[in-house]
NUKOLRO-450590 format. One record per residue (C-alpha): residue in one letter; x negated, y negated, z negated. Coordinates in steps of 0.001 Angstrom, whole numbers, padded with zeros to 6 digits, always signed. Each point is the difference from the previous one (the first is absolute). Layout:
<recs>
aXYZ;...
</recs>
This chain:
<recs>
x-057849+112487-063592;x-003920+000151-000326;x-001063+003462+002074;x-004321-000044-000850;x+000118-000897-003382;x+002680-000436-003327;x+001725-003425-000884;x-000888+001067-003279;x-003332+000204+000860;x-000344-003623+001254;x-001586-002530-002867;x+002156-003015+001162;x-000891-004288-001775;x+001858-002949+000790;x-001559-003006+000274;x+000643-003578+000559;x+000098-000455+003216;x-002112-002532+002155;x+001142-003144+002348;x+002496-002004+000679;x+003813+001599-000821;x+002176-001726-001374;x+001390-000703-003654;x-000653+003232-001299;x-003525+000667+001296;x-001699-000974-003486;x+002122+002010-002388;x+000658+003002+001777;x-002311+003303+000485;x+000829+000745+003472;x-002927+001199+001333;x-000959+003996-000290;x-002993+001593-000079;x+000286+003705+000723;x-002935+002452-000625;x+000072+003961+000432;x-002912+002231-000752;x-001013+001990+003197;x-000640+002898-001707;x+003998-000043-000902;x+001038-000111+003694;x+002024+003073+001056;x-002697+000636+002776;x-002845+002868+000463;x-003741-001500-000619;x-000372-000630+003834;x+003037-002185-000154;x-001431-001426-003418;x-003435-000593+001890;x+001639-002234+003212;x+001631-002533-002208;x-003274-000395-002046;x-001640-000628+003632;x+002719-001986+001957;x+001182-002387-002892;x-003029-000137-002091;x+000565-003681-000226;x+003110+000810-001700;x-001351+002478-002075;x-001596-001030-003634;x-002813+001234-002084;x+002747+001953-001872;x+000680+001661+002951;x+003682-001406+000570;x+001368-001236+002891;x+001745-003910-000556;x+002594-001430+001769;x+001352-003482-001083;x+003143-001726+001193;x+001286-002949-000378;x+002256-000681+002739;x+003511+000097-001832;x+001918-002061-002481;x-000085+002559-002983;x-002071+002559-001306;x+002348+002677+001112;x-000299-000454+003716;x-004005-000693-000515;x+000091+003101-001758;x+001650+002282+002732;x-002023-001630+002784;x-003172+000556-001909;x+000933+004043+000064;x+001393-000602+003694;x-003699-001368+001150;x-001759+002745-002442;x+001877+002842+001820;x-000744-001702+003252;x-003734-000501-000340;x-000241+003315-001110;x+002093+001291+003218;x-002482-001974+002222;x-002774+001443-002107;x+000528+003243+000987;x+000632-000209+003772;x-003120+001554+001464;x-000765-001945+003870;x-000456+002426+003236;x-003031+000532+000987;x-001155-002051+002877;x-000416+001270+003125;x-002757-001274+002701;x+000604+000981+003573;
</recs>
C-alpha cells in the first residue's frame, strides 16, 4: 500500500530484461520501469523540493522519479518491489539530519 503517492499514478513498462537467467530470459518482459511525477506525490512543496534535491539522479527532465527492478522471476514481483523501493526512497528523502553539534 503506496502512502506518498497513488498506484494509479505510477506509469509502469516491462522490458526485457538484461544478463544471464535462464531459459526464459529472452522471451519474457520481466524487468519494470516505474516512473511517478513529483508533482503527484501526496507531499507539501517542501517535501516535493527534498526529493528533487536528495535523488536528483533519480529524477528525469519530466520531473519523475524512476525506479527499475529487476531482481525477480516475473513482472509481478518486479513490479511490487519497484513501488516497495519508490516508497522507500521517498521515506529516506524526507528524513531531515540533526544538526551537528561542535563542542
Amino acid at each position: 500500500m503506496a502512502t506518498y503517492f497513488d498506484e494509479d499514478k505510477v506509469r509502469i513498462e516491462a522490458v526485457r530484461s538484461e544478463g544471464p537467467g535462464g531459459q526464459n530470459i529472452n522471451r519474457r518482459d520481466t524487468k519494470v520501469h516505474a516512473w511517478v511525477k513529483v508533482n503527484d506525490l501526496k507531499l507539501d512543496e517542501d517535501g516535493k523540493k527534498l526529493v528533487r534535491e536528495k535523488l536528483a539522479h533519480r529524477v528525469t527532465k519530466r520531473d519523475e522519479l524512476e525506479v527499475t527492478n529487476e531482481e525477480g522471476r516475473t513482472q509481478e514481483e518486479n513490479r511490487a518491489k519497484a513501488l516497495e523501493i519508490m516508497e522507500k526512497l521517498i521515506a529516506e528523502a524526507l528524513k531531515v539530519k540533526p544538526p551537528r553539534v561542535i563542542d
